[in-house]
N, C-alpha and C positions, 0 to 999 in steps of 0.2 A: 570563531564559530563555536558556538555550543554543542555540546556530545547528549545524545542518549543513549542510557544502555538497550539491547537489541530486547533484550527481554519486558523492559519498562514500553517498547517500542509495542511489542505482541499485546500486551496488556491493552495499552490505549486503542490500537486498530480493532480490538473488539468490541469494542463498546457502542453498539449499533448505531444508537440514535439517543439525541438527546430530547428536550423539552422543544429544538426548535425546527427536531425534523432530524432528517439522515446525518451522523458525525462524519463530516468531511475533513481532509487532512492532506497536505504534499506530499511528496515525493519521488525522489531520485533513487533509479535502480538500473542494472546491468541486466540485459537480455540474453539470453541461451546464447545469441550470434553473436557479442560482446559488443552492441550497439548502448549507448546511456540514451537511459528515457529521463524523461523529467514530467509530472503530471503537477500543475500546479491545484489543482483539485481532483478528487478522488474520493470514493468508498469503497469498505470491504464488500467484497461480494464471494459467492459459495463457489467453488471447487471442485472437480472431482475425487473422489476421496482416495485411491490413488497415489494424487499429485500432492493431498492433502501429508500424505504419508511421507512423502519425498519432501517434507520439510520448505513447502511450497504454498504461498498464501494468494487470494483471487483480489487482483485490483481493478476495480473498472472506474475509470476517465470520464470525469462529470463535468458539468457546467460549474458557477461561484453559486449556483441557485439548488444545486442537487441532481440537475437530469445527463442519464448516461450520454455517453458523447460515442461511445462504440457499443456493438450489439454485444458481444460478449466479454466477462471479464480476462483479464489479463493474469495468468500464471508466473508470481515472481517468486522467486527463491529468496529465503532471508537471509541466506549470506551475501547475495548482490546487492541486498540494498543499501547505498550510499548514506540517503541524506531521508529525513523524517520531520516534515512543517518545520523545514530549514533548521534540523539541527543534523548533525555528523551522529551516525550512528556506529556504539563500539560493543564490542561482543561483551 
C-alpha cells in the first residue's frame, strides 16, 4: 500500500472544488468510541471552530455524485485517520 504524509494529506482535503464540482476523496478513520469508519466517498465540510482548534477536521459522507449522505459533518481527528483514497497515512 502506498503512504502519504498527514500533512501532504491536510493540503489535498482543502482544496474545495475542482473544474468538476466538489473534490471528493476516501477515507478511513478511528472514532472518539474506537469504532473504524470507512467513507468510500467524502468532502470537507466546516467545523466548529473549537474542534477546529483541537486539531479536528469536518467529514461529511457523500454519494460517487457529490450529495451528503448525513445531515451533519462528521468530527475526525487527524491523528485517527488511517487511510486517505487508499493510501496509509504517516505523520
Amino acid at each position: 500500500m502506498n503512504t502519504i504524509a498527514r500533512l501532504d494529506m491536510l493540503r489535498d482535503i482543502s482544496v474545495k472544488e475542482t473544474s468538476k464540482g466538489k473534490r471528493l476523496f476516501s477515507m478511513k478513520f478511528v472514532t472518539k468510541e474506537g469504532e473504524v469508519v470507512y467513507y468510500p466517498y467524502a468532502f470537507d465540510a466546516p467545523i466548529r471552530s473549537e474542534l477546529q482548534s483541537k486539531r479536528y477536521i469536518g467529514v461529511m459522507h457523500s454519494s460517487s455524485t457529490g450529495q451528503a449522505i448525513s445531515s451533519h459533518p462528521t468530527p475526525v481527528c487527524i491523528d485517527n485517520i488511517l487511510e486517505y483514497n487508499h493510501q496509509q497515512v504517516t505523520v
